[in-house]
GUMAR-279245 format. One line per 5 residues: number of its first residue (from 1); their letters; for each residue x, y, z of N, C-alpha, C, O. Coordinates in steps of 0.001 Angstrom, whole numbers, plus 500000, padded with zeros to 6 digits. Example, Ala and Ser with C-alpha at 12.3 -4.5 7.8 and 13.67 -1.06 7.14 Angstrom:
BEGIN
1> as> 513190:494310:507800:512300:495500:507800:513200:496700:507800:514236:496681:508465 ~ 512850:497750:507080:513670:498940:507140:512900:500030:507870:513409:501138:508039;
//
This chain:
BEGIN
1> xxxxx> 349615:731203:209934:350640:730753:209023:351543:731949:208697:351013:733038:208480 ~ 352976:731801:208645:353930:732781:208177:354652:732214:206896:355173:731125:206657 ~ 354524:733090:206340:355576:732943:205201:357212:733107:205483:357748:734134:205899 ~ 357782:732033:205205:359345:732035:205563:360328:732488:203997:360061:731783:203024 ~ 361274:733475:203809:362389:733136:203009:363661:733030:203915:364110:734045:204448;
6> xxxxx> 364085:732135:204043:365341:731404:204213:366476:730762:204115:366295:729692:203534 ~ 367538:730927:204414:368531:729688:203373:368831:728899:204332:369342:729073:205438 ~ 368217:727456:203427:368317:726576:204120:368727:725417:202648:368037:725071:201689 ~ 370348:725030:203105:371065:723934:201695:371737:725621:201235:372118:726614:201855 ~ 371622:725279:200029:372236:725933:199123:372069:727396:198677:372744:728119:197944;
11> xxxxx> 370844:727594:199428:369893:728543:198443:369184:729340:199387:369307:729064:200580 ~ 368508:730224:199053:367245:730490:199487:365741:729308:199576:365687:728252:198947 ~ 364958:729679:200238:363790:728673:200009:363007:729132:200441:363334:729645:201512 ~ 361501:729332:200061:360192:729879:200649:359472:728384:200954:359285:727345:200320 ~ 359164:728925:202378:357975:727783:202926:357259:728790:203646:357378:730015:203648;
16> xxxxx> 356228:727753:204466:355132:728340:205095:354884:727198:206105:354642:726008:205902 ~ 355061:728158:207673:354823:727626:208967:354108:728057:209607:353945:729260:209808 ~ 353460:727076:210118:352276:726946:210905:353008:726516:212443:353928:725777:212795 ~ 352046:727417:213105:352385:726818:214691:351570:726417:214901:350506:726864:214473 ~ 351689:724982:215953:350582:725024:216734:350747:723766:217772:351959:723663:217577;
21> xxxxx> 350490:722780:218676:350591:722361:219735:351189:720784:219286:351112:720431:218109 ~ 351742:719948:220262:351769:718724:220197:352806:718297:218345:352613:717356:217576 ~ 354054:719709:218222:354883:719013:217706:355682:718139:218298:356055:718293:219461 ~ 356047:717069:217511:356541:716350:218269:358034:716437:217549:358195:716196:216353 ~ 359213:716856:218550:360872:717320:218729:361993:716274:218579:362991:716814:219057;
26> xxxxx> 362245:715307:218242:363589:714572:219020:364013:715646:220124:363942:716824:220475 ~ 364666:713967:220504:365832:714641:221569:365238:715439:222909:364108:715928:222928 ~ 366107:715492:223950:366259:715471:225326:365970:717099:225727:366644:718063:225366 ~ 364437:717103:226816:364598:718235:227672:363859:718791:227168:363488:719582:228035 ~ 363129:719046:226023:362079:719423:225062:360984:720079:226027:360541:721196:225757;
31> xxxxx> 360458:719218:227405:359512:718492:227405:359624:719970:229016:358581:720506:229388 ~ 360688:720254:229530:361238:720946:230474:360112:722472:230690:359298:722828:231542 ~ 360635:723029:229408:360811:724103:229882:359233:724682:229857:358545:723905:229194 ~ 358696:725458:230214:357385:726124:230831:356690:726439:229562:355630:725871:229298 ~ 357352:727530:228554:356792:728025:227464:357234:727923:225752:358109:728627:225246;
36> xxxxx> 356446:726919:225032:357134:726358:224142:356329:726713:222897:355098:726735:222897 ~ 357115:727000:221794:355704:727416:220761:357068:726377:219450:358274:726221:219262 ~ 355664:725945:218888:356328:724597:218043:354910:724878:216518:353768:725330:216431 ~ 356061:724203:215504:355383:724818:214266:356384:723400:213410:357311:722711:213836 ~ 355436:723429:211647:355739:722382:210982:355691:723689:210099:354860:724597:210113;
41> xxxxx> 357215:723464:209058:357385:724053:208191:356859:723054:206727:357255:721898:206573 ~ 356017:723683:205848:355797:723164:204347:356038:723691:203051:356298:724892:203124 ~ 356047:723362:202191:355957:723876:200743:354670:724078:200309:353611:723570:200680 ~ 354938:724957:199403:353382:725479:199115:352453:723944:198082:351287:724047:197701 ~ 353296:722730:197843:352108:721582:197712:351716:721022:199033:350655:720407:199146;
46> xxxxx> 352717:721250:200284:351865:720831:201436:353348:719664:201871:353125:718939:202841 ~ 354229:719564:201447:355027:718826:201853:356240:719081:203521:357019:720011:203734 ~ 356089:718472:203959:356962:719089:205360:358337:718568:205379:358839:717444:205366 ~ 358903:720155:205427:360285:720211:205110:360938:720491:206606:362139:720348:206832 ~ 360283:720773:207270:361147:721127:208896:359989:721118:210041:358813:721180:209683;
51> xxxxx> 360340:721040:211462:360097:721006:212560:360733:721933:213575:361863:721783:214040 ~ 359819:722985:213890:360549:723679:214484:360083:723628:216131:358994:723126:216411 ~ 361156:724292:217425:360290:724560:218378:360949:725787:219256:361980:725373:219786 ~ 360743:726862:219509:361169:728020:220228:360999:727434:222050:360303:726513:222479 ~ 361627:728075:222564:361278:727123:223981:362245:728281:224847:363433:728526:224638;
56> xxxxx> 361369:728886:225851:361740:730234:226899:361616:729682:228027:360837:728746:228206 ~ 362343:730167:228924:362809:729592:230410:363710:730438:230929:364747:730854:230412 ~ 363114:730733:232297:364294:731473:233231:365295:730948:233671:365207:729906:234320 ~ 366456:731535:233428:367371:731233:233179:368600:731719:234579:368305:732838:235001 ~ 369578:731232:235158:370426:731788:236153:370718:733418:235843:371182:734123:236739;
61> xxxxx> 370459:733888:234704:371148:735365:234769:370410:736104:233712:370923:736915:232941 ~ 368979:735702:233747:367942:735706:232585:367223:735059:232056:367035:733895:232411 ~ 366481:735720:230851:365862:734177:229879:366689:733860:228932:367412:734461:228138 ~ 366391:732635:229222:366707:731139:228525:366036:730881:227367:364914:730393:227501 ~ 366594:731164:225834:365602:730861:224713:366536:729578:224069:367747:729764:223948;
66> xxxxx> 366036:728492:223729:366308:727459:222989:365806:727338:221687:364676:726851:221730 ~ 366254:727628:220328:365625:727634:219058:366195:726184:218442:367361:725790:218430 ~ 364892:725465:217891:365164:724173:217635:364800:723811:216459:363599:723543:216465 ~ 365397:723644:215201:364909:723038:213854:365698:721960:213729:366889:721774:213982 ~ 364354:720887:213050:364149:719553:212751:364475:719214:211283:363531:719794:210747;
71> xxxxx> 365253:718605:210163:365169:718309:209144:364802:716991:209135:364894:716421:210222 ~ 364247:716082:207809:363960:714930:207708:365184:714216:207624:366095:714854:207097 ~ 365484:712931:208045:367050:712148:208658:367657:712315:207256:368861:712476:207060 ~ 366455:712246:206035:366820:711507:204578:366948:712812:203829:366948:712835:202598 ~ 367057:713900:204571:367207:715171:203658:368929:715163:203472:369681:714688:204323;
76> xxxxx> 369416:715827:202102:370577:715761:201943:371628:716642:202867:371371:717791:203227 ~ 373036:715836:203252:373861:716689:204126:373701:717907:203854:373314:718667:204742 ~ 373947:718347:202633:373898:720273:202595:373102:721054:202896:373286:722271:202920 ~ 371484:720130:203339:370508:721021:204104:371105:721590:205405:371119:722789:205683 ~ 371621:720551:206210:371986:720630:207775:373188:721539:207514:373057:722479:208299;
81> xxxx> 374012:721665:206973:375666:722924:207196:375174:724177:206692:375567:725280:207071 ~ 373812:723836:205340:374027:725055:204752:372838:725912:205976:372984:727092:206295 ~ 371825:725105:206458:371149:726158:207531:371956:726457:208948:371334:727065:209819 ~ 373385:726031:209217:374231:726435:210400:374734:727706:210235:375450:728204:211104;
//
């Protein structure tokens, strides 16, 4: 488990992520690449606030890293702009 501070919305926010196998990603190609390390972000009551998945692949002129975070559909717009 890692301890995260982050801004994600408005603010800063501390959670705590765990990696570990068989997150499951939306969306296309996920499924591709060779070496994938995937983790569920929570709050310290245990609530899951994100989905993450790192994903490495050789690439035409190198490696290929894909960084992928998940919010819940029903989390408010300012989560998604304010973590861009």
């Amino acid at each position: 488990m890692v301890e995260i501070i982050e801004t994600i919305g408005s603010g800063p926010l501390r959670f705590f992520l765990t990696f570990h196998d068989g997150v499951a990603i939306e969306g296309e190609g996920h499924e591709t690449c060779p070496v994938r390390i995937g983790g569920a972000g929570r709050l310290t009551d245990g609530t899951e606030i994100c989905r993450i998945m790192h994903e490495f692949d050789d690439g035409p002129h190198g490696l290929r890293i894909r960084l992928t975070i998940q919010f819940p559909a029903l989390a408010p717009e300012h989560v998604f702009t304010g973590h861009q």
